[in-house]
N, C-alpha and C positions, 0 to 999 in steps of 0.2 A: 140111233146112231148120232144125229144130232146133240144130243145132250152129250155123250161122250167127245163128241169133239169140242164141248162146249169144254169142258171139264178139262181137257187136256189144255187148251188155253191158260186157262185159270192156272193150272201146274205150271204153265212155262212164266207164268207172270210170277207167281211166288218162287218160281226156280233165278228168275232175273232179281228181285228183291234181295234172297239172300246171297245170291253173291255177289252183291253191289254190299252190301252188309258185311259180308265177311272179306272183302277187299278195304273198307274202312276200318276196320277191327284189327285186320293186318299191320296198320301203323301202330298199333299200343306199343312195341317192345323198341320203338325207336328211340325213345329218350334213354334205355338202356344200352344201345347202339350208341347212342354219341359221347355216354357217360365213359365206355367202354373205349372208343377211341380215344377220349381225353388222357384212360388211366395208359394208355400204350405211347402215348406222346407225348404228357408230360409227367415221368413216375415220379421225379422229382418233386416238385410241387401236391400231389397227391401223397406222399411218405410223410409228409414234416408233420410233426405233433404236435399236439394242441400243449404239450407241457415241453420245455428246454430238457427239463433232466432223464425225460425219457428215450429212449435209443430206437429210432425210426423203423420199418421195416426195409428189410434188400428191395431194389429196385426192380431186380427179375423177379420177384414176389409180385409185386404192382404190374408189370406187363402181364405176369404171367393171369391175374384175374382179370386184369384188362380183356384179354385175348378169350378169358371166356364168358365176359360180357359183352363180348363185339358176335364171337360166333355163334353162342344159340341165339340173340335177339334174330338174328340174320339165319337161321333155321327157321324159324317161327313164321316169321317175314314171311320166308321164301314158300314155304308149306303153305301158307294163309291165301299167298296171292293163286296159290295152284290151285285149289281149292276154288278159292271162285272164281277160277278161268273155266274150272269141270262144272260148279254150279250156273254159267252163263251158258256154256254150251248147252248144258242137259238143257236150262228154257228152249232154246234155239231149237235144239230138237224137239219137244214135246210143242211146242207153237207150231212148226211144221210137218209133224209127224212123218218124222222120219226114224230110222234105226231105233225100231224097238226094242233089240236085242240092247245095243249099246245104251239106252236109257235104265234097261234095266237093272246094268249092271253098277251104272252110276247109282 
């Protein structure tokens, strides 16, 4: 019995790791988030060509990938941080042994 609770320790510690892990991991798609606010705010400056005699794209063009560089990064985000909200629980549970049901389900 002992050794089992020793072990289940052990789980809640590696359950606290990776979602401390996968809560840093969650920032990766930020730089995409802010790339993607830029193109929704400034489409102008984001359209101009690198050549004069070529004819820019529509500005709703530029919002419109904007707006889906702003919302998956912010899917991603969002999912990431939920994830290691449920990977910190699960430790908390498995440290204290509690809801076994709900550990296993996680």
């Amino acid at each position: 019995m002992n050794q089992t609770v020793e072990r289940l320790k052990v789980l809640g510690v590696f359950s606290y790791v990776l979602g401390v892990f996968t809560f840093c991991c969650s920032f990766f798609p930020i730089f995409h988030l802010i790339f993607g606010i830029a193109m929704i705010s400034f489409p102008e400056v984001m359209a101009t060509p690198k050549n004069p005699s070529e004819t820019p794209p529509p500005a709703w063009f530029i919002q419109l990938v904007g707006t889906m560089f702003t919302l998956i990064p912010l899917m991603i985000m969002c999912l990431g941080f939920l994830f290691s909200v449920i990977y910190i629980r699960l430790g908390y549970l498995l440290q204290n042994q509690r809801n076994a049901t709900e550990c296993i389900v996680y």
